[in-house]
N, CA, C, O and CB atoms as a CASP TS submission, in Angstrom:
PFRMAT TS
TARGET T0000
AUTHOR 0000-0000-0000
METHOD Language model
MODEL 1
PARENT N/A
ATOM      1  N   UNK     1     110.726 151.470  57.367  1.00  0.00           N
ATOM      2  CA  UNK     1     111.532 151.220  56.189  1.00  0.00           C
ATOM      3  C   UNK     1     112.925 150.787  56.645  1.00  0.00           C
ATOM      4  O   UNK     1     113.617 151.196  57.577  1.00  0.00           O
ATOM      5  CB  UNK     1     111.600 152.482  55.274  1.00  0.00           C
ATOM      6  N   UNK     2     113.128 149.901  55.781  1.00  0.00           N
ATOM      7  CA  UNK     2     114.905 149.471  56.432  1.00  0.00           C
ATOM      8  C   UNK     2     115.626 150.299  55.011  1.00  0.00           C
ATOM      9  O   UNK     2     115.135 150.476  53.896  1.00  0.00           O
ATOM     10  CB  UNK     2     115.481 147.033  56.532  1.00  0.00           C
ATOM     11  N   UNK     3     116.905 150.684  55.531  1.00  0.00           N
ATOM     12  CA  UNK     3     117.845 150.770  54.865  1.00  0.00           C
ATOM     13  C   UNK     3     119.278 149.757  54.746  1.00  0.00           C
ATOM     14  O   UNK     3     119.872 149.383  55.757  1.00  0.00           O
ATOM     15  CB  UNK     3     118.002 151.857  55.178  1.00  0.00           C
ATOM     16  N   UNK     4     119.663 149.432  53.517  1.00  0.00           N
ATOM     17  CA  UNK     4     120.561 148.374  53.481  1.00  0.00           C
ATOM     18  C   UNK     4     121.412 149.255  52.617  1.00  0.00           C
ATOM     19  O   UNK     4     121.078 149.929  51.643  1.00  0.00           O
ATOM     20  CB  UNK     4     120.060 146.863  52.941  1.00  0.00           C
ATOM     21  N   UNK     5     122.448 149.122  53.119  1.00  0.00           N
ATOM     22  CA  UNK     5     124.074 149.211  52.421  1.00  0.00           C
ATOM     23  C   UNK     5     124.737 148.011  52.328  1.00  0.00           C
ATOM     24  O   UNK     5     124.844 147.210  53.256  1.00  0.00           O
ATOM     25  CB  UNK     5     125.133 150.092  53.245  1.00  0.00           C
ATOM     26  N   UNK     6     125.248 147.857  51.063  1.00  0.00           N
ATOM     27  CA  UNK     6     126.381 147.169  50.627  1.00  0.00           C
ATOM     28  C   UNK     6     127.556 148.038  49.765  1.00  0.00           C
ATOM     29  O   UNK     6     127.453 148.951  48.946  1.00  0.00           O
ATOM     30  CB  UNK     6     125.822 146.039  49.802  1.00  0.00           C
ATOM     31  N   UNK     7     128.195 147.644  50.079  1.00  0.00           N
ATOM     32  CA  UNK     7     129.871 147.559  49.371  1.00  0.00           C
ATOM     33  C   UNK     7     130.342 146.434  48.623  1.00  0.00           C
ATOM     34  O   UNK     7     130.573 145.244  48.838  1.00  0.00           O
ATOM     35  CB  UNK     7     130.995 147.583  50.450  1.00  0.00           C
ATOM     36  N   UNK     8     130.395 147.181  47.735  1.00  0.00           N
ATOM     37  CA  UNK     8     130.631 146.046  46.803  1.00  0.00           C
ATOM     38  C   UNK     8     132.489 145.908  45.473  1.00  0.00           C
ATOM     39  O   UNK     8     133.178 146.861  45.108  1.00  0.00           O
ATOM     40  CB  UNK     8     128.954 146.302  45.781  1.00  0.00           C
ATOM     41  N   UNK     9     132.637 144.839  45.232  1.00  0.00           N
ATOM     42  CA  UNK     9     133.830 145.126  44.199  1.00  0.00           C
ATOM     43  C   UNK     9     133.559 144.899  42.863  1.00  0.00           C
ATOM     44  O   UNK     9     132.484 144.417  42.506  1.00  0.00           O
ATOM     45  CB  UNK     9     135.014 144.320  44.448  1.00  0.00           C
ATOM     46  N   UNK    10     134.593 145.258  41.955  1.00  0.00           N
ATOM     47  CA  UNK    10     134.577 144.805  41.334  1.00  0.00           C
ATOM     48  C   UNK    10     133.550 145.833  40.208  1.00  0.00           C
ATOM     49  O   UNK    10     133.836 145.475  39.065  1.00  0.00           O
ATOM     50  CB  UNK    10     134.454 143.632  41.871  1.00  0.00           C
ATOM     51  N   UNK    11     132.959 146.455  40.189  1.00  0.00           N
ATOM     52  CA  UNK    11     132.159 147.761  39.211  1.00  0.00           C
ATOM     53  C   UNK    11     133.136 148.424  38.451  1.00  0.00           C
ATOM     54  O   UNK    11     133.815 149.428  38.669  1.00  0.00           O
ATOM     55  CB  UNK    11     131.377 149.057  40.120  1.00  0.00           C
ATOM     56  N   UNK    12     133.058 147.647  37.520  1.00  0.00           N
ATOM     57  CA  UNK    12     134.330 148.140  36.341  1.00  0.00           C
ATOM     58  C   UNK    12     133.352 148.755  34.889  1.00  0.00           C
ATOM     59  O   UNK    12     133.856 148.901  33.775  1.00  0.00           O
ATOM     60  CB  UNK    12     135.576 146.339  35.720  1.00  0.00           C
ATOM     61  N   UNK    13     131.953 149.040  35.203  1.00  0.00           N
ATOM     62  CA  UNK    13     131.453 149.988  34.076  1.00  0.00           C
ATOM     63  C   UNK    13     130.633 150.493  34.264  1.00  0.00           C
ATOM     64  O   UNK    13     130.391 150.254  35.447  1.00  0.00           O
ATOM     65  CB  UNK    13     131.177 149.661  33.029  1.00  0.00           C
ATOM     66  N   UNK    14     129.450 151.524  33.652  1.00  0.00           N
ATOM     67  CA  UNK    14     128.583 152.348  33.924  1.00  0.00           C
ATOM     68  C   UNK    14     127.386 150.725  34.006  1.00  0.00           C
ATOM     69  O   UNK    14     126.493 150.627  34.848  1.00  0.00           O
ATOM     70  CB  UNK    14     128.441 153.841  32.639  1.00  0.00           C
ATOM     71  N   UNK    15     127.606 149.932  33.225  1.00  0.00           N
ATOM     72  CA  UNK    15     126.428 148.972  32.869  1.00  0.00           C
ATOM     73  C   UNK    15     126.124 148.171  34.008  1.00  0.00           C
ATOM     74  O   UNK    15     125.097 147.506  34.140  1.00  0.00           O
ATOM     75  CB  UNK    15     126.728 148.014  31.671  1.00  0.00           C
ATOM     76  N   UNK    16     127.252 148.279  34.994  1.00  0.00           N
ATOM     77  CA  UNK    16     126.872 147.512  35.942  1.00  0.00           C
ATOM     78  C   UNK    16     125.732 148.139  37.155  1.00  0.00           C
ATOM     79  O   UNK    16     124.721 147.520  37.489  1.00  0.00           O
ATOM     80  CB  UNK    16     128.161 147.098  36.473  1.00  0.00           C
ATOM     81  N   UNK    17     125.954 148.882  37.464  1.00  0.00           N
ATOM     82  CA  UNK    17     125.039 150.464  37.299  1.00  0.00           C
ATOM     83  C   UNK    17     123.837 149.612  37.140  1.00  0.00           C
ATOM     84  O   UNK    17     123.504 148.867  38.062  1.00  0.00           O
ATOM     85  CB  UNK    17     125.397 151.793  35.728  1.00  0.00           C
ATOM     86  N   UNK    18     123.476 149.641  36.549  1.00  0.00           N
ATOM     87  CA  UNK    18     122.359 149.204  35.258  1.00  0.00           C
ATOM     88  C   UNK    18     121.979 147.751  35.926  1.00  0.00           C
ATOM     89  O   UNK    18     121.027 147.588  36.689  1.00  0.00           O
ATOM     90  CB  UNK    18     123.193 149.021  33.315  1.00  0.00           C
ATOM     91  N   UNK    19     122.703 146.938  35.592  1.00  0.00           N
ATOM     92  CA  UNK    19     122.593 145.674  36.105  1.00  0.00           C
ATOM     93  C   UNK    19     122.358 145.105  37.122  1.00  0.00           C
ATOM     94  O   UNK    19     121.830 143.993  37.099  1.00  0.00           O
ATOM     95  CB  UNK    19     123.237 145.270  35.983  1.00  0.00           C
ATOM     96  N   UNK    20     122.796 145.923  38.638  1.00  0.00           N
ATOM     97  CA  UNK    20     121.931 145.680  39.697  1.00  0.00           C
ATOM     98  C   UNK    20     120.912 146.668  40.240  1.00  0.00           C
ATOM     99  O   UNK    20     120.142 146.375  41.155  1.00  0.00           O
ATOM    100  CB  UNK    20     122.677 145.364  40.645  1.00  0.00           C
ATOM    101  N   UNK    21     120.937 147.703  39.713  1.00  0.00           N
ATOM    102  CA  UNK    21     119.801 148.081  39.723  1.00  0.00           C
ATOM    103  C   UNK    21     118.727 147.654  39.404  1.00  0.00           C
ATOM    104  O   UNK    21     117.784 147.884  40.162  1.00  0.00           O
ATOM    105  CB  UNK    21     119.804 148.742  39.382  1.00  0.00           C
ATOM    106  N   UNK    22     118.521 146.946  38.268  1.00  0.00           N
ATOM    107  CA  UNK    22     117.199 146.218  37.762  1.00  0.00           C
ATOM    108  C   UNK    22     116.906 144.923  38.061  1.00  0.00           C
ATOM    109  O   UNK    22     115.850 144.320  37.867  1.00  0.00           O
ATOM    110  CB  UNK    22     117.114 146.187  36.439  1.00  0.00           C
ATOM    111  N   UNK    23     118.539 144.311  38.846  1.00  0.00           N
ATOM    112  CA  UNK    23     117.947 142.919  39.570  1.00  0.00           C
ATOM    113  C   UNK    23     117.404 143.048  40.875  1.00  0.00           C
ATOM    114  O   UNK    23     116.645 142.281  41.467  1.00  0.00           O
ATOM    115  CB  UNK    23     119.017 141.839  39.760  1.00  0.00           C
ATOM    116  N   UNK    24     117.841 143.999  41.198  1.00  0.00           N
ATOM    117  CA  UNK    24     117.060 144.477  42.854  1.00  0.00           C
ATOM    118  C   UNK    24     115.389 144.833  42.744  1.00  0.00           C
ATOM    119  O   UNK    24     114.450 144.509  43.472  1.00  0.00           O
ATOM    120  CB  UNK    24     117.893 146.218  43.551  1.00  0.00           C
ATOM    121  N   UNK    25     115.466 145.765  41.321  1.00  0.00           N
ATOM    122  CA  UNK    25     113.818 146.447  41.778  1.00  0.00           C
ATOM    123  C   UNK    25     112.873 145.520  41.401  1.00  0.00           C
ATOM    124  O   UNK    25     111.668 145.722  41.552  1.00  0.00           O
ATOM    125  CB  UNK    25     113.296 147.950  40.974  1.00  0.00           C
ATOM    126  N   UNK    26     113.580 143.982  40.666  1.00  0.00           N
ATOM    127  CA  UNK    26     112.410 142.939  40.060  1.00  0.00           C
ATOM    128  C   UNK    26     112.183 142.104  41.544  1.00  0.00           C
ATOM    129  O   UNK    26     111.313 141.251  41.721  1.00  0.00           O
ATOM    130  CB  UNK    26     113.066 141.705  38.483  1.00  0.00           C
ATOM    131  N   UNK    27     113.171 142.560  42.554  1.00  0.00           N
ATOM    132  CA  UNK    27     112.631 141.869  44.440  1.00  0.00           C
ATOM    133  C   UNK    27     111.591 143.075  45.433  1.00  0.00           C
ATOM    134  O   UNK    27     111.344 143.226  46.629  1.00  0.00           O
ATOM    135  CB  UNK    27     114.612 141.653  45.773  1.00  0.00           C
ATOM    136  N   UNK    28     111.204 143.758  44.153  1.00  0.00           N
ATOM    137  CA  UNK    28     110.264 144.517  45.240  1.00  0.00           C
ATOM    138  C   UNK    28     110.946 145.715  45.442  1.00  0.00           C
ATOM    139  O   UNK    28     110.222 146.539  44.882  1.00  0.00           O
ATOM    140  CB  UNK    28     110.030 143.758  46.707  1.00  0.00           C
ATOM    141  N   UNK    29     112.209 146.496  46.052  1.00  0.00           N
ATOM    142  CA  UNK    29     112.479 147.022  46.818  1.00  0.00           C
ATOM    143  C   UNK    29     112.072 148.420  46.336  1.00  0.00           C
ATOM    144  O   UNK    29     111.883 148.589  45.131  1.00  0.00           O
ATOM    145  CB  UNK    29     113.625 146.670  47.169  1.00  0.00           C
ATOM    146  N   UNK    30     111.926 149.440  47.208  1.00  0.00           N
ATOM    147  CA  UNK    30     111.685 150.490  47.236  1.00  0.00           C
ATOM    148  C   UNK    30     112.227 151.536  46.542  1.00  0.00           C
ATOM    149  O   UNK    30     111.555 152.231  45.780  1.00  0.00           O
ATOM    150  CB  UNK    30     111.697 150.610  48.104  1.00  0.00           C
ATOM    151  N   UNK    31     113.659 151.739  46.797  1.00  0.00           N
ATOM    152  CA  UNK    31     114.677 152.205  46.385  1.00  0.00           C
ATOM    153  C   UNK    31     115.556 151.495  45.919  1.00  0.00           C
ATOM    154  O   UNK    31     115.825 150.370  46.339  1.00  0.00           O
ATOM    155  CB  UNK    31     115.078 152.788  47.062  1.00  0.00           C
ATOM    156  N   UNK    32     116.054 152.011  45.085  1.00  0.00           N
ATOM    157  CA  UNK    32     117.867 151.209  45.014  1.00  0.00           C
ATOM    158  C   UNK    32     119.389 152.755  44.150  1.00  0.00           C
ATOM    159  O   UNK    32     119.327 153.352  43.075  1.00  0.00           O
ATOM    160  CB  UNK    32     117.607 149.066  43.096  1.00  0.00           C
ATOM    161  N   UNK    33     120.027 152.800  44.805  1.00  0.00           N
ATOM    162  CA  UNK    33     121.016 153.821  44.397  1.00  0.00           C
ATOM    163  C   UNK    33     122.469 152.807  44.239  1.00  0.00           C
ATOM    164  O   UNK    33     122.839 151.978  45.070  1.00  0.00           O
ATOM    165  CB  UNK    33     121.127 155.203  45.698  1.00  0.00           C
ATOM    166  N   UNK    34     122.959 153.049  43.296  1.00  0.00           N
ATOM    167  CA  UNK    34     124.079 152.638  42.919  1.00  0.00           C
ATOM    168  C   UNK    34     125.219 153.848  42.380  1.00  0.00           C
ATOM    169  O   UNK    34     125.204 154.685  41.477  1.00  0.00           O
ATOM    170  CB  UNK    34     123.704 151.649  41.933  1.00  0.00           C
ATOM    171  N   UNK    35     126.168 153.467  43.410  1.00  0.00           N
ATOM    172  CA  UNK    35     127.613 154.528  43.412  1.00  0.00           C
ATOM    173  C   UNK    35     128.719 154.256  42.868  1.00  0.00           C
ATOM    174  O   UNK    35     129.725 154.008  43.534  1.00  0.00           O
ATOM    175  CB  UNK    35     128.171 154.817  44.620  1.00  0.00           C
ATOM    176  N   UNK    36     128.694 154.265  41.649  1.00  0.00           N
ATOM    177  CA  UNK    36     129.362 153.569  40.565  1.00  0.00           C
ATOM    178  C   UNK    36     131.356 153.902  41.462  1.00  0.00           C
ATOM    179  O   UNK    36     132.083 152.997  41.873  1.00  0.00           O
ATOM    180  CB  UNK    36     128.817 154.604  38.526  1.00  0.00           C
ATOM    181  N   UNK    37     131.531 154.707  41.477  1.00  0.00           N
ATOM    182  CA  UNK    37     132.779 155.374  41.778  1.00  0.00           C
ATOM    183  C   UNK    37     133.010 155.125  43.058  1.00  0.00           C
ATOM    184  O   UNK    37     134.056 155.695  43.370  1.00  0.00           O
ATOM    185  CB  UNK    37     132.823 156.777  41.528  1.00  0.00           C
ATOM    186  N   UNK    38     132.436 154.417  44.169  1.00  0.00           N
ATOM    187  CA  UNK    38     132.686 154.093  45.262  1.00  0.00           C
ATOM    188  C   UNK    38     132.390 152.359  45.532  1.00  0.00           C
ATOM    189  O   UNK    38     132.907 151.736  46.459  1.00  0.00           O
ATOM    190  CB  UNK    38     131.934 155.074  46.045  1.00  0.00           C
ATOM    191  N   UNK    39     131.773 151.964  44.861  1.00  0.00           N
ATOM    192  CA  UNK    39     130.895 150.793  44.774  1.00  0.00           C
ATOM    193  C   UNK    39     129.498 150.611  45.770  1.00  0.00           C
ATOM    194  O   UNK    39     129.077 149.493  46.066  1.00  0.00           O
ATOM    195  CB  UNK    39     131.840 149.646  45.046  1.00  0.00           C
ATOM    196  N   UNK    40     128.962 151.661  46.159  1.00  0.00           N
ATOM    197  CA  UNK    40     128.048 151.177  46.975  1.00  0.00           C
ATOM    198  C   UNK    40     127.115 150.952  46.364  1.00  0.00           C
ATOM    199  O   UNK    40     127.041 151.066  45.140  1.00  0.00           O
ATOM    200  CB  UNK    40     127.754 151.794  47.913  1.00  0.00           C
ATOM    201  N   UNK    41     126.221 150.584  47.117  1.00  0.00           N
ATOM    202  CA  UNK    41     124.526 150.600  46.847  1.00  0.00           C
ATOM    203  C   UNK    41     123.500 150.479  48.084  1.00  0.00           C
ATOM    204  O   UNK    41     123.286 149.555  48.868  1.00  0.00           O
ATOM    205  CB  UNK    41     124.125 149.290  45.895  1.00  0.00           C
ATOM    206  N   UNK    42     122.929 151.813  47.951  1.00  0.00           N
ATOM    207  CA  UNK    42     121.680 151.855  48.921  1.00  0.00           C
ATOM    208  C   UNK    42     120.331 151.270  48.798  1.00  0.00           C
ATOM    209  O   UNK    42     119.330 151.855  48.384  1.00  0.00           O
ATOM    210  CB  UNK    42     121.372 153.048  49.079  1.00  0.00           C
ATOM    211  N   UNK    43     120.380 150.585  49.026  1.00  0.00           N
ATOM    212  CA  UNK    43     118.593 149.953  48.763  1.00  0.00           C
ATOM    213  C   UNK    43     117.715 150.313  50.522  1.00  0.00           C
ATOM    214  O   UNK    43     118.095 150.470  51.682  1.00  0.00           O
ATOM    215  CB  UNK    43     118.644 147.432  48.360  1.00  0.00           C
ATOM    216  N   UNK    44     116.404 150.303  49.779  1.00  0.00           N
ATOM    217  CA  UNK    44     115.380 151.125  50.456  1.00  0.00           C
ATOM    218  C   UNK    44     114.080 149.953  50.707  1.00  0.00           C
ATOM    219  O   UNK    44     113.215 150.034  49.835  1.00  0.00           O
ATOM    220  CB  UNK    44     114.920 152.588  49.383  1.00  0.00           C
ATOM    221  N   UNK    45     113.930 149.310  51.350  1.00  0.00           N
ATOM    222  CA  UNK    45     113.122 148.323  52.008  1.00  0.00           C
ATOM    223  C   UNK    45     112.142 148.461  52.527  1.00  0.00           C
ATOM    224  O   UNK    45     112.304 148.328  53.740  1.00  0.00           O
ATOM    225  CB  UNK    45     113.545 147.819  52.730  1.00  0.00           C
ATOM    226  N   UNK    46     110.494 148.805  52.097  1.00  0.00           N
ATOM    227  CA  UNK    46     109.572 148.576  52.741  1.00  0.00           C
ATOM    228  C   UNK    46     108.988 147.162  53.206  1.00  0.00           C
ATOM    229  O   UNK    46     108.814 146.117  52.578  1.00  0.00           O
ATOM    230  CB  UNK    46     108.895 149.180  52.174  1.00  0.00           C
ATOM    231  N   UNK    47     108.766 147.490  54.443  1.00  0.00           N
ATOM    232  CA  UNK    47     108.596 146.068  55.423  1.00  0.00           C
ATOM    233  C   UNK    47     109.608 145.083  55.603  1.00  0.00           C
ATOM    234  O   UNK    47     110.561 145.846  55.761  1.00  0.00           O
ATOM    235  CB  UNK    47     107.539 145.198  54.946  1.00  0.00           C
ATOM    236  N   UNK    48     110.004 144.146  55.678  1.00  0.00           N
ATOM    237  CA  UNK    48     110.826 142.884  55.962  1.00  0.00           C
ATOM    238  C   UNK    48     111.208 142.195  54.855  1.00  0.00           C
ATOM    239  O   UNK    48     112.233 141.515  54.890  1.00  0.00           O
ATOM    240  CB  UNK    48     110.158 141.946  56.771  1.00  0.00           C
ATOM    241  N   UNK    49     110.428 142.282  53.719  1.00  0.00           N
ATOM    242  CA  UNK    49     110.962 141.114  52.782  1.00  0.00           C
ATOM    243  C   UNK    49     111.094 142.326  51.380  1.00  0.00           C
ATOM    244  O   UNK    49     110.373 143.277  51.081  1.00  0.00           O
ATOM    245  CB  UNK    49     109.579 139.431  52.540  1.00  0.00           C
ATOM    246  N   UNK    50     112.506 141.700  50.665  1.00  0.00           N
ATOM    247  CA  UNK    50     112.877 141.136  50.992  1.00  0.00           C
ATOM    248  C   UNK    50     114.159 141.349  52.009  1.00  0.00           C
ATOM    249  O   UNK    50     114.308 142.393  52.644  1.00  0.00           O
ATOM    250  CB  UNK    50     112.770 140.677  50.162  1.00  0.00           C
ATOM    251  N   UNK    51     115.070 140.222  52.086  1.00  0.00           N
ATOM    252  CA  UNK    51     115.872 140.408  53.695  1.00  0.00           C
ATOM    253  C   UNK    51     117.276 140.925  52.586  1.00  0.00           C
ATOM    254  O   UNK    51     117.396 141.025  51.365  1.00  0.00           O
ATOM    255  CB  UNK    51     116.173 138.399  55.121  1.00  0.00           C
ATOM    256  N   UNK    52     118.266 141.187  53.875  1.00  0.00           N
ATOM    257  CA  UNK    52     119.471 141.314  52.807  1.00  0.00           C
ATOM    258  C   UNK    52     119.787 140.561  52.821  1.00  0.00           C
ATOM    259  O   UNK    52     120.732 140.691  52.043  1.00  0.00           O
ATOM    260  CB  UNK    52     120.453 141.999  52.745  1.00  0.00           C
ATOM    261  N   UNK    53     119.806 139.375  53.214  1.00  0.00           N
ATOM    262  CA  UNK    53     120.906 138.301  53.089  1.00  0.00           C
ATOM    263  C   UNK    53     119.961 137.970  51.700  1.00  0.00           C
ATOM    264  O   UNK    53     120.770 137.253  51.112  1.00  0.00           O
ATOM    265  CB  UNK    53     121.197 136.911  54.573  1.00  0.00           C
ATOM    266  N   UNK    54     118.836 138.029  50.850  1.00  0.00           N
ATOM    267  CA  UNK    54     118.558 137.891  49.726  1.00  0.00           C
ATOM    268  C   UNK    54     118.983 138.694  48.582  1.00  0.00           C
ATOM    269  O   UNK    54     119.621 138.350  47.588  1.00  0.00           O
ATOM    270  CB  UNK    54     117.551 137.842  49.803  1.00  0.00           C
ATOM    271  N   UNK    55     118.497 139.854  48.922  1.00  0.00           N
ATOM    272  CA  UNK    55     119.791 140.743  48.224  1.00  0.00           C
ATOM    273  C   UNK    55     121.059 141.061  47.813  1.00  0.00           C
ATOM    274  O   UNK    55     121.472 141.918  47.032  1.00  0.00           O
ATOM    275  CB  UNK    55     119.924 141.282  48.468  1.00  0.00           C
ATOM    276  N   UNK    56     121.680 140.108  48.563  1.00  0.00           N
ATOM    277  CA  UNK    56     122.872 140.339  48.636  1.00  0.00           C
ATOM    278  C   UNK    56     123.276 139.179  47.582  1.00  0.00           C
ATOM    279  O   UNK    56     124.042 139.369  46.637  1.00  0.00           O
ATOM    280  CB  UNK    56     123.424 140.348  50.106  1.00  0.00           C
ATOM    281  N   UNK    57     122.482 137.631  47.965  1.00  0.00           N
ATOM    282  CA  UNK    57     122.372 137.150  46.861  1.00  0.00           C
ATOM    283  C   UNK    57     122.309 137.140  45.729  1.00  0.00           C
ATOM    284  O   UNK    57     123.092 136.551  44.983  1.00  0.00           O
ATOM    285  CB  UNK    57     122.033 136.913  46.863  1.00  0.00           C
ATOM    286  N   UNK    58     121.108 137.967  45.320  1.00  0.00           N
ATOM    287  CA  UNK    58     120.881 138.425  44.129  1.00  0.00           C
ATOM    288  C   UNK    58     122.197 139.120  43.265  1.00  0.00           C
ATOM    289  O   UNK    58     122.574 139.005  42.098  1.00  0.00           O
ATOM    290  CB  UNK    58     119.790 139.337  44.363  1.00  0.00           C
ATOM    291  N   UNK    59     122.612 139.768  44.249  1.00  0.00           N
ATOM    292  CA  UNK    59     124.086 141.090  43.473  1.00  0.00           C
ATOM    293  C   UNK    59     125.017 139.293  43.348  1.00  0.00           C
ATOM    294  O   UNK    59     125.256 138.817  42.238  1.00  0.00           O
ATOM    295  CB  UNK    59     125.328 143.127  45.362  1.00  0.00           C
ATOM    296  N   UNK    60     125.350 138.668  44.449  1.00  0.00           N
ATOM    297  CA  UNK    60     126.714 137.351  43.989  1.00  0.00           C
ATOM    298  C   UNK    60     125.922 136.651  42.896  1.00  0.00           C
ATOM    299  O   UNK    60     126.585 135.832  42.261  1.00  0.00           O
ATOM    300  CB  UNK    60     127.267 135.900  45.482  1.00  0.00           C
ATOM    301  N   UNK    61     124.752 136.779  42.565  1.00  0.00           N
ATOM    302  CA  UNK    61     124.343 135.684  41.685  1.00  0.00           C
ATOM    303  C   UNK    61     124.574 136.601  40.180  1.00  0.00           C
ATOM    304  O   UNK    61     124.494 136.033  39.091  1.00  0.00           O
ATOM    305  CB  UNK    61     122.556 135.044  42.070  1.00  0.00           C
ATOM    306  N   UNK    62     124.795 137.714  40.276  1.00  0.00           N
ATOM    307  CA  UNK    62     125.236 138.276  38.731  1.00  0.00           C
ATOM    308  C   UNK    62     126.962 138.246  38.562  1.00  0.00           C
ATOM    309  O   UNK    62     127.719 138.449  37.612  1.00  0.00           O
ATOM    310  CB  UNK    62     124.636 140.122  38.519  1.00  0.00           C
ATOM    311  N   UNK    63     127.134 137.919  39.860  1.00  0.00           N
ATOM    312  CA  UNK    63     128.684 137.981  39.598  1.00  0.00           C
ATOM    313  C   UNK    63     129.701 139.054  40.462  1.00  0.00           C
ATOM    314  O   UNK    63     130.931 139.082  40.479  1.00  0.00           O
ATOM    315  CB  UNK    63     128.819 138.374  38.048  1.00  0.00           C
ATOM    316  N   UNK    64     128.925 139.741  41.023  1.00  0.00           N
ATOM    317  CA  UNK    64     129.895 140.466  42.211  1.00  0.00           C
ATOM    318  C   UNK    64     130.200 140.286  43.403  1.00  0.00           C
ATOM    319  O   UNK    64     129.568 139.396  43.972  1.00  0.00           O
ATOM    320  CB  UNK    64     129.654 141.438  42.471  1.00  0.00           C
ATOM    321  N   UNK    65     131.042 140.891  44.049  1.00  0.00           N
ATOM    322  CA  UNK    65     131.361 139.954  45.340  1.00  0.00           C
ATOM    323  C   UNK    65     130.721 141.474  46.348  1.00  0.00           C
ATOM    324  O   UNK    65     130.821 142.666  46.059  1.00  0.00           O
ATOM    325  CB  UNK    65     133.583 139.269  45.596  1.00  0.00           C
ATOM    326  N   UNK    66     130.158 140.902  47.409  1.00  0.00           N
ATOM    327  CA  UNK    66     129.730 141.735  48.149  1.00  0.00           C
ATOM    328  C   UNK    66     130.776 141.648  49.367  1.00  0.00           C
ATOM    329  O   UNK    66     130.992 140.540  49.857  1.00  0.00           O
ATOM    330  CB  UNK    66     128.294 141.501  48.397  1.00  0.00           C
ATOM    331  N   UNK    67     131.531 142.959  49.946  1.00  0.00           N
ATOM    332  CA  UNK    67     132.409 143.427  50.919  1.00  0.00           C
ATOM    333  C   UNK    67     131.880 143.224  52.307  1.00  0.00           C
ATOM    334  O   UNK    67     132.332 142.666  53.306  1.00  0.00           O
ATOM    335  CB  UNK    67     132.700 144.813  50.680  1.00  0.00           C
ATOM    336  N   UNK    68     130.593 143.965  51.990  1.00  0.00           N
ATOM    337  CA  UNK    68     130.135 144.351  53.222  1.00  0.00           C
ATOM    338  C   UNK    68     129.062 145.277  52.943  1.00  0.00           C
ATOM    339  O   UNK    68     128.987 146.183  52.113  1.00  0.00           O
ATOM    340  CB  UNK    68     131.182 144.914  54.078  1.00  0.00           C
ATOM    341  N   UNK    69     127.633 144.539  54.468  1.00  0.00           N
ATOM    342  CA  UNK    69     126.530 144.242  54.213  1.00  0.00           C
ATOM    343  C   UNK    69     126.306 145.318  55.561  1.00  0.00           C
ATOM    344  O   UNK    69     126.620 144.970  56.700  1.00  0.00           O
ATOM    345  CB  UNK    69     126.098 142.591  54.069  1.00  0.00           C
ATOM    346  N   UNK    70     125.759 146.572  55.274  1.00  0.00           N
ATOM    347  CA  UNK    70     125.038 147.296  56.737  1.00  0.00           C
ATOM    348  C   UNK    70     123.205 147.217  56.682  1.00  0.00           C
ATOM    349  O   UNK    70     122.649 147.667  55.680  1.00  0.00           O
ATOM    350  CB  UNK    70     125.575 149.335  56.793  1.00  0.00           C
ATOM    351  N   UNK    71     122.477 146.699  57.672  1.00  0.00           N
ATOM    352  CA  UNK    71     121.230 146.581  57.994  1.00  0.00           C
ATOM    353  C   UNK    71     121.130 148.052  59.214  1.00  0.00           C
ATOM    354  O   UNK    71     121.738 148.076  60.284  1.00  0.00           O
ATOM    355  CB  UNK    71     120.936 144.850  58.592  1.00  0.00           C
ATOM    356  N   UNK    72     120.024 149.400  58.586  1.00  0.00           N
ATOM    357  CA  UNK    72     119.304 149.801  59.813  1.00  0.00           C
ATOM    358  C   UNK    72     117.976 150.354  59.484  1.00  0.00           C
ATOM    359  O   UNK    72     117.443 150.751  58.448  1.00  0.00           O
ATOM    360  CB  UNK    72     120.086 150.818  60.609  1.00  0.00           C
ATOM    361  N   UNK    73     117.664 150.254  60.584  1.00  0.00           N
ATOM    362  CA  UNK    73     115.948 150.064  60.804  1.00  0.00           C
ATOM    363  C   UNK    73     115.868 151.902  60.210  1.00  0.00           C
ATOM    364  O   UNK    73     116.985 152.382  60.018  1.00  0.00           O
ATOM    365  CB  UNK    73     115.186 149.566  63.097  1.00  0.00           C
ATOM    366  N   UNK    74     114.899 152.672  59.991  1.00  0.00           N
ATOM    367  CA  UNK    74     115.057 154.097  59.700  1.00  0.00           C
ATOM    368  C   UNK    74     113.713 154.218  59.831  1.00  0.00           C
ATOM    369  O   UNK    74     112.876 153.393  59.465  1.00  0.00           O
ATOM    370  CB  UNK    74     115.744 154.625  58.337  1.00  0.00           C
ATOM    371  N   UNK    75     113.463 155.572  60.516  1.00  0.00           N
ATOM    372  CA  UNK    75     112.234 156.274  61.582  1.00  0.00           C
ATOM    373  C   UNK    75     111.278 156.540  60.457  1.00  0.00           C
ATOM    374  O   UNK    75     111.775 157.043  59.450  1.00  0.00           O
ATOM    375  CB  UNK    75     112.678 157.928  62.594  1.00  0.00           C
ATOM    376  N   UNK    76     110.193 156.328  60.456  1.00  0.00           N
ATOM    377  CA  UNK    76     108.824 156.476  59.666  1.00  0.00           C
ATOM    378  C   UNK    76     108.648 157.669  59.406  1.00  0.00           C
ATOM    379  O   UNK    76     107.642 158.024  58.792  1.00  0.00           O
ATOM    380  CB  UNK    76     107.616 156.042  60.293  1.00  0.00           C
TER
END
């Protein structure tokens, strides 16, 4: 399973919350946690696809700017 962190700006309501959460889980992913009060978001990746650099997409294509992108591999 990979784990992906992003940091993100710009989460100025509970709805946004909401909003990438449900654009992430329509790419498959496993998990997804969103930290409204910090801006993160943990997403949870079984197998390879999709990648983050798609994900990450997905979050700029609703309109947020992504900070910063952590990729790690995590023990079975």
């Amino acid at each position: 399973m990979t784990k992906v962190t992003m940091y993100l700006g710009e989460l100025t309501c509970p709805s946004c919350l909401t909003k990438i959460q449900t654009a992430l889980k329509k790419q498959g992913v496993a998990e997804v946690k969103v930290l409204f009060n910090t801006g993160k978001v943990i997403i949870r990746v079984n197998g390879e696809r999709p990648t983050a650099a798609v994900l990450e997409q997905v979050i700029t294509d609703l309109g947020y700017k992504v900070m910063k992108v952590r990729v790690k591999e995590e023990a079975k």
